[in-house]
N, C-alpha and C positions, 0 to 999 in steps of 0.2 A: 508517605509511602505509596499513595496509591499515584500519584503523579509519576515516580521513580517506576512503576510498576507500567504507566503509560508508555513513557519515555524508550523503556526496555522493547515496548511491540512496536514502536514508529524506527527505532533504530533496524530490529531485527527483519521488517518488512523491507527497510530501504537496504536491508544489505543481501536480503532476496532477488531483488529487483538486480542489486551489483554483480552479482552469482549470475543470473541469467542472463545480462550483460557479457559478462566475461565466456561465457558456456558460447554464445553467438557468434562473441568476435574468434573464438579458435575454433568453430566449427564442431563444438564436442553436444553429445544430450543436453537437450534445455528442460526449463522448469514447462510445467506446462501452464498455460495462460488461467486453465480452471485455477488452479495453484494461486497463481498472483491474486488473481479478483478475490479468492477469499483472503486472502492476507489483509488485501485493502479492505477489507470490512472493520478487523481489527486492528489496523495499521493503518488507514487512511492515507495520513499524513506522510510519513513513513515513504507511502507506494507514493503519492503524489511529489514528491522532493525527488523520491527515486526515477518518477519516469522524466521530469525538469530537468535535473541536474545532470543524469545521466545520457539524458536525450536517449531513452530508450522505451521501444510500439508507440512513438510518441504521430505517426501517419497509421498507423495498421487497424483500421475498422473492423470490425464493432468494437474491438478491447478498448479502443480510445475512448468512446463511448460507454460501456460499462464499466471502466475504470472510476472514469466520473461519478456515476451513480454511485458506485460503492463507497466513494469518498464522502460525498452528501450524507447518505445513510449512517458511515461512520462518526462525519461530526453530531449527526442529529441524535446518534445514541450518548454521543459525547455530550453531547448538551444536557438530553433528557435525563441521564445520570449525575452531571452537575446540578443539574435544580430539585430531583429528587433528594441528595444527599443535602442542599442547602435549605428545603422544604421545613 
């Protein structure tokens, strides 16, 4: 359950990412970047697939760079939560 429950924020962040994607290429309100970085806290994965795949702020400093970070951060809570509950 709790992996289904993962799954559900790596999708819902990469389809954030698609959203602001899409907002760009017609020119309409975008998400704003604070937005994204915290997604990728709890969606890592999710933002990271989203800005690869998407090819999207994949040049735009500093996001490129904090993006990162939040990804690191997110696996390592990912971690620290897997060895907690296997503990």
């Amino acid at each position: 359950m709790l992996l289904i429950g993962w799954a559900v924020l790596q999708a819902a962040t990469f389809s954030l990412f698609g959203f602001d994607k899409a907002q760009a290429r017609n020119g309409d309100r975008r998400v704003r970047e604070r937005t994204l970085l915290l997604a990728a806290l709890i969606g890592g994965v999710g933002a990271w697939l989203g800005q690869r795949m998407l090819r999207h702020k994949t040049r735009k400093e500093p996001f490129r760079t904090l993006l990162g970070v939040a990804v690191v951060v997110h696996l390592i809570a990912v971690a620290a939560g897997a060895w907690w509950m296997l503990k």
